[in-house]
KEBA-292804 format. One record per atom (N, C-alpha, C): residue number from 0; chain; atom name; x, y, z. Coordinates in steps of 0.05 Angstrom, whole numbers. Layout:
REM KEBA-292804
   pos   unit   site        X        Y        Z
   NUM      A     CA        X        Y        Z
...
This chain:
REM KEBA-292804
   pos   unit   site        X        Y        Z
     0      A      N       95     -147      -70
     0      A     CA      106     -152      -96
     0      A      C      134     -141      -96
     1      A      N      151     -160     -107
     1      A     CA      173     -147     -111
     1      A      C      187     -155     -143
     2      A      N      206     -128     -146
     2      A     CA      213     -134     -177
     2      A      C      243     -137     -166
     3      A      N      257     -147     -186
     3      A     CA      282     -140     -194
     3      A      C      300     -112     -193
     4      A      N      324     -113     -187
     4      A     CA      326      -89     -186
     4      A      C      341      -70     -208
     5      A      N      341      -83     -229
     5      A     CA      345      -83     -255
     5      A      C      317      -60     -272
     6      A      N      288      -74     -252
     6      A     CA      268      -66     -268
     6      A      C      254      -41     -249
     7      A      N      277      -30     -229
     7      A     CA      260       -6     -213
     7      A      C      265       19     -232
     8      A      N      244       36     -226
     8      A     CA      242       58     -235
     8      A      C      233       64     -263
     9      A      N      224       34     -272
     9      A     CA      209       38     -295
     9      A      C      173       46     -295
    10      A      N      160       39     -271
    10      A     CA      139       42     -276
    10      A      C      118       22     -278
    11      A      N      128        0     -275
    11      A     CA      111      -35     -264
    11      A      C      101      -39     -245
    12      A      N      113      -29     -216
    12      A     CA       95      -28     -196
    12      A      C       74      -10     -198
    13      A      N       83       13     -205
    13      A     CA       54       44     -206
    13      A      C       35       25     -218
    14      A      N       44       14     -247
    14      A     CA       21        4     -268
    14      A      C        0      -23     -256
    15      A      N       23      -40     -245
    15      A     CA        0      -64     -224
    15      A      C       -6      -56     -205
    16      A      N       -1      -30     -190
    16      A     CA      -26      -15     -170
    16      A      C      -46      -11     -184
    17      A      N      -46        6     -198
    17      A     CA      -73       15     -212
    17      A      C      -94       -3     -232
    18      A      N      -78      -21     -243
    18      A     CA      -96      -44     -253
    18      A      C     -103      -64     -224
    19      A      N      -94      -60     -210
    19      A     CA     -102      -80     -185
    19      A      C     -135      -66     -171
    20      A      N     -124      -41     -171
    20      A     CA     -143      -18     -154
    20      A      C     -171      -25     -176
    21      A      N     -168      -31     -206
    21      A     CA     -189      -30     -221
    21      A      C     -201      -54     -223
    22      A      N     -183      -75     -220
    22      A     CA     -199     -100     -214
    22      A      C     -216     -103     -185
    23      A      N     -199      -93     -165
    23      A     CA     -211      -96     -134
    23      A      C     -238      -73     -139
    24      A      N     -238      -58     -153
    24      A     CA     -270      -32     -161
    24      A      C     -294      -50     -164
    25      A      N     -288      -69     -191
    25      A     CA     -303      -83     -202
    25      A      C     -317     -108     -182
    26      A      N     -295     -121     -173
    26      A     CA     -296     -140     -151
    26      A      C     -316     -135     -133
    27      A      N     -308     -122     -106
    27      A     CA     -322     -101      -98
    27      A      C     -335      -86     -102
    28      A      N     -355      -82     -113
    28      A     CA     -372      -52     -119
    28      A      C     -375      -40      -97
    29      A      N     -378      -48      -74
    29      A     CA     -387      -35      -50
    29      A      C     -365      -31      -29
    30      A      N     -338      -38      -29
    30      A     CA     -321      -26      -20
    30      A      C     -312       -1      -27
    31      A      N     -308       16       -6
    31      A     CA     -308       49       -2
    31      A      C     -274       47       -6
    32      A      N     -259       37       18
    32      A     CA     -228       44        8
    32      A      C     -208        7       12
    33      A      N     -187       26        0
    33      A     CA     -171       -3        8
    33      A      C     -146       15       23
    34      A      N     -129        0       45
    34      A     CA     -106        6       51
    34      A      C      -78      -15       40
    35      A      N      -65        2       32
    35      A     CA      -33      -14       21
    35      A      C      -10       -9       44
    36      A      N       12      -21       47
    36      A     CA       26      -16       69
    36      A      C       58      -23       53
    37      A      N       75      -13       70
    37      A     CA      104      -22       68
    37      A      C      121      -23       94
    38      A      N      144      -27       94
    38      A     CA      161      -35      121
    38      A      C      179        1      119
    39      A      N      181        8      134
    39      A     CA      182       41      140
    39      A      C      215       45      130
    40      A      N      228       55      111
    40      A     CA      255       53      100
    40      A      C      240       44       69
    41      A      N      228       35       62
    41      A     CA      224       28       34
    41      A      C      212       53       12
    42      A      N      233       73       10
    42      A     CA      209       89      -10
    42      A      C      207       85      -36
    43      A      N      216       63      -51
    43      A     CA      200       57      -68
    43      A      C      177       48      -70
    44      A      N      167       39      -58
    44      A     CA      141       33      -46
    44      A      C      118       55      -39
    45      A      N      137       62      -19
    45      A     CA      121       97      -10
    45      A      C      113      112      -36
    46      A      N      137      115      -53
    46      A     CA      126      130      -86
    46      A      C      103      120      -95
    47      A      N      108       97      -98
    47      A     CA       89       86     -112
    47      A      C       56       89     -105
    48      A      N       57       84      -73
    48      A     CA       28       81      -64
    48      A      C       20      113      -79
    49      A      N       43      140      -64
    49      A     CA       39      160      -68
    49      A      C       28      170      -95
    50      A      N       44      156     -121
    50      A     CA       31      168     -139
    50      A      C        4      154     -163
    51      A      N       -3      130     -140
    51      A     CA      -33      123     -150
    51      A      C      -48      135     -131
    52      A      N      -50      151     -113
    52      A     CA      -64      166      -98
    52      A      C      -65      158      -73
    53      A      N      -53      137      -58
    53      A     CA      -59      138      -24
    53      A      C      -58      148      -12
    54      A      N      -52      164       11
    54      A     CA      -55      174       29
    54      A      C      -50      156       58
    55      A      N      -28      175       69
    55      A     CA      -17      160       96
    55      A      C      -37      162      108
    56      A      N      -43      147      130
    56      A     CA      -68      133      147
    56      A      C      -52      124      180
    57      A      N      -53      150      200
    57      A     CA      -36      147      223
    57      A      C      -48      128      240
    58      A      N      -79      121      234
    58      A     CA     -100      109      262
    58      A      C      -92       75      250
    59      A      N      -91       66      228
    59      A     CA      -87       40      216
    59      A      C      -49       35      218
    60      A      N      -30       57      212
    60      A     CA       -4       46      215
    60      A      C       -3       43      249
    61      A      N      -17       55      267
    61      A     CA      -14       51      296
    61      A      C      -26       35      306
    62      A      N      -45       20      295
    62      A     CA      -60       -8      301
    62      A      C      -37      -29      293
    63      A      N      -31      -25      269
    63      A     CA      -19      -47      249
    63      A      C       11      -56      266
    64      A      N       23      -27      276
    64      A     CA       49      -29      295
    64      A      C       47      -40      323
    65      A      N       18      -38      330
    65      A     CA       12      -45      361
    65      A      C        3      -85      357
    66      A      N        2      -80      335
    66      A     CA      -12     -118      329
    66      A      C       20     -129      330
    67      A      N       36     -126      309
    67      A     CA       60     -135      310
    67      A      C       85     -126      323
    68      A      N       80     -102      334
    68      A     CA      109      -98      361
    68      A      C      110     -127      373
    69      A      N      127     -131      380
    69      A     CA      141     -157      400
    69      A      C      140     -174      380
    70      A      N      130     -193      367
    70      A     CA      115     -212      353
    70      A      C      138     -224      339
    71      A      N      143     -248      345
    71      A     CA      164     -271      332
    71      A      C      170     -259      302
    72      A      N      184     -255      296
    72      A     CA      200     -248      256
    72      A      C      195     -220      249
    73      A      N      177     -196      262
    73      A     CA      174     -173      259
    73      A      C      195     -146      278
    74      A      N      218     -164      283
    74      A     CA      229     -148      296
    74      A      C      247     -129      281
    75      A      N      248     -110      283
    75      A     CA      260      -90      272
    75      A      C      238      -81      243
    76      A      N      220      -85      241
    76      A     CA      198      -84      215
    76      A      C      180      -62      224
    77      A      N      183      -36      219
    77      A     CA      156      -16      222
    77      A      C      142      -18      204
    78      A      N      118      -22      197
    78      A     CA       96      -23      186
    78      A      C       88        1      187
    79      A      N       83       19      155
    79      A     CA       74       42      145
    79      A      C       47       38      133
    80      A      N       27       42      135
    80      A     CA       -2       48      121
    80      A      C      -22       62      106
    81      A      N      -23       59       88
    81      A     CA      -39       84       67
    81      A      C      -64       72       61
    82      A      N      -74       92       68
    82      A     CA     -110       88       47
    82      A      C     -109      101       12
    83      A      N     -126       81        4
    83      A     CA     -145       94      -18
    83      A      C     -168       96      -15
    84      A      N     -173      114      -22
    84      A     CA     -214      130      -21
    84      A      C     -213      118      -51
    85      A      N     -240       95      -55
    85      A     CA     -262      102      -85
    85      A      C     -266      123      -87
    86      A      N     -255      133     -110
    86      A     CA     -265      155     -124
    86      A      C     -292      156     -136
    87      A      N     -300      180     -135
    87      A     CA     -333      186     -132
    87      A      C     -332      162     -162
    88      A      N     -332      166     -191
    88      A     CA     -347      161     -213
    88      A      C     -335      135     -217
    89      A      N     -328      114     -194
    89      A     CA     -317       88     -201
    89      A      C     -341       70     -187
């Protein structure tokens, strides 16, 4: 997703993480986590995952970098990876 850059730092991305996270709950009942990712230099992104709760995930950004190292249009693109854990009462 990307906004405008007129509309960063208001708080639209945080808000369609967390309404996303609550539709994918519902969706899912039986999924345990989800992972979100960004291209490594982007911390608005990084904030964001950070402050709906993800958590960097080293075993999935080192899979995710070993799938697309070399790979036609990913050059120069590090791939960063975060989990979310379901929270127990969802």
């Amino acid at each position: 997703m990307t906004f405008h850059p007129s509309f960063h730092g208001r708080g639209y991305a945080t808000e369609a993480v967390t309404a996303w996270l609550g539709v994918l709950w519902e969706e899912y009942p039986t999924r345990k986590s989800v992972h979100g990712g960004y291209f490594a230099g982007n911390e608005g992104s990084r904030r964001v995952l950070e402050k709906v709760g993800f958590v960097f995930d080293e075993k999935w950004t080192t899979e995710v970098r070993g799938m697309v190292e070399g790979s036609e249009g990913w050059e120069g693109k590090v791939p960063t990876v975060w989990r979310f854990d379901r929270p127990e009462n969802v």
